[in-house]
Structures are given as structure tokens and as C-alpha cells.
C-alpha positions in Angstrom: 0.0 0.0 0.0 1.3 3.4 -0.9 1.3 6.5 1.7 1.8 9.8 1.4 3.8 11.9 4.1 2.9 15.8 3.6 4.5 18.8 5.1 5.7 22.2 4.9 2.4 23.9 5.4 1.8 27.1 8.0 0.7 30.7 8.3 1.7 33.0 6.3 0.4 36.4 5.2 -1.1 37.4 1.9 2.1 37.9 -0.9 4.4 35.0 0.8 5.7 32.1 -0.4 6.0 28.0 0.7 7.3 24.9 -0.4 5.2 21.5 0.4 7.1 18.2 0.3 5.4 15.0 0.0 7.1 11.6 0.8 6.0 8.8 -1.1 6.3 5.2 -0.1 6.6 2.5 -2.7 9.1 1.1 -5.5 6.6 2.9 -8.2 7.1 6.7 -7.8 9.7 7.0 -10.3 6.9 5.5 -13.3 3.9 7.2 -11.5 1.8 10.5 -12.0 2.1 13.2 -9.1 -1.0 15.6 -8.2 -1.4 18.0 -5.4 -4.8 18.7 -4.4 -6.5 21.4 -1.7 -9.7 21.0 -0.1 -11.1 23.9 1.5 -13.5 23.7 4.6 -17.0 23.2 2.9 -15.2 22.4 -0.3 -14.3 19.4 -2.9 -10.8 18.3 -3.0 -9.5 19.8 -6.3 -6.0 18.7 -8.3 -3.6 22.0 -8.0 -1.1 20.8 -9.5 0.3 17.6 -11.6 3.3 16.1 -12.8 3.7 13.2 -15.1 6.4 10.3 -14.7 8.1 12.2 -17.5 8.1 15.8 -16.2 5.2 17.6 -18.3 3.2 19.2 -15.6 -0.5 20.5 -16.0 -2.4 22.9 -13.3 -5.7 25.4 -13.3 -5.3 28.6 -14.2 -6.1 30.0 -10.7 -2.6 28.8 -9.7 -0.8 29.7 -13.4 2.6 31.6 -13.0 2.1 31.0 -8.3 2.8 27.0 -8.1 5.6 24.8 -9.4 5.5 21.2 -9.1 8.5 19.2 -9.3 9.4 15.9 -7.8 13.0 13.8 -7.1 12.6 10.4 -8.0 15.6 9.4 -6.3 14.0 10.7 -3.2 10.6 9.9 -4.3 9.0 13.0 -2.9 7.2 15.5 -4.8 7.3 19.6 -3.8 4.7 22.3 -4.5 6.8 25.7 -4.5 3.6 28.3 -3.6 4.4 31.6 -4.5 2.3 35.4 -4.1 -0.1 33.3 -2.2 -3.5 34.6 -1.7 -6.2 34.4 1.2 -8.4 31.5 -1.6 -5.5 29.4 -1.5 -6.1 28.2 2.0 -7.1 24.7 2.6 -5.4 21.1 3.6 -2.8 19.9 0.9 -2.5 16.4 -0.4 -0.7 14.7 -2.9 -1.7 11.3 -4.6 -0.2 9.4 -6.9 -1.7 8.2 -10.3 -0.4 5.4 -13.2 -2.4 4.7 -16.1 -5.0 8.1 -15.5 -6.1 5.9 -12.3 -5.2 8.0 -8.9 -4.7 5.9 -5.7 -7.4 5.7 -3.3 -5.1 6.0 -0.8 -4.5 9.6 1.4 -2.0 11.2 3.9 -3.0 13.6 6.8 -2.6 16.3 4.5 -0.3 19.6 5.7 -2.3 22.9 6.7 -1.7 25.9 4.7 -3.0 29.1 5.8 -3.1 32.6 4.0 -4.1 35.4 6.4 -3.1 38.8 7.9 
């Protein structure tokens, strides 16, 4: 079974900037999809950000040109840079992993992230 380990999150005002890690279990990271997602209190989960096995990443355009995704496969862990971060951007974190279009059902305890004067 796969699990995801996230962290990284906090308070930090409107403007600032973090970096989320996510530690991945499993010998299949390095041929497997990477998403982050966010779910907001009273809110879906929604995919932020994604990586394929290969590198091509993919994201919404409310995070376009604020939110990198990258990910070191020999460290199987996956990082969300979160730049000029905005008070809508608040919500619990989560990555997941995905082969063939099919994510896991499988998540962490997510990592907190909270934009705020």
C-alpha cells in the first residue's frame, strides 16, 4: 500500500511564499503521476497541480505563474513551490499518486496551509 507523508504547510500572510514536500512510499514513484490537491472547509478536493512520470506538468489557471510542481525520484517526494499566495489558497494539501489516468485511493493527513493577515 502506498502512503503519502505531507508537510511544509503554515501561516503566512497574503504575498508569501511555501514549499510543500510529500514523501512517497513504494518502488513505483519514479513510473507514476504526481497531483497535489487542496480541499477547503466546505469544499471538494480539487487537483492544484500535476506532474507526469516524465516531467510535463499540468495545473488550473487560478494557480498559473504562483505554483511549481517538481518531484525527485531518487528521493521519491514530490514539492509544491507556492508563491504570491492569496487568502483563496487556503485549505489542507495532499498529494496522490496516479499510473495509467487511475489515482490511488489511498491519502495522507494532508499539511495545513493558511493565508491570512
Amino acid at each position: 500500500q502506498v502512503q503519502f507523508v505531507e508537510s511544509g504547510g503554515g501561516l503566512v500572510q497574503p504575498g508569501g511564499s511555501l514549499q510543500l514536500s510529500c514523501a512517497v512510499s513504494g518502488s513505483f514513484f519514479s513510473i507514476s503521476g504526481m497531483g497535489w490537491y487542496r480541499q477547503a472547509p466546505g469544499k471538494q478536493r480539487e487537483l492544484v497541480e500535476h506532474i507526469t512520470h516524465g516531467g510535463i506538468t499540468n495545473y488550473p489557471d487560478s494557480v498559473k505563474g504562483r505554483f511549481t510542481i517538481s518531484r525527485d525520484n531518487a528521493k521519491n517526494t514530490v514539492y509544491l513551490q507556492m508563491n504570491s499566495l492569496k487568502p483563496e489558497d487556503t485549505a489542507v494539501y495532499y498529494c496522490n499518486s496516479d499510473r495509467g489516468g487511475l489515482r490511488t485511493p489511498y491519502w495522507g493527513q494532508g499539511t495545513q496551509v493558511t493565508v491570512s493577515t
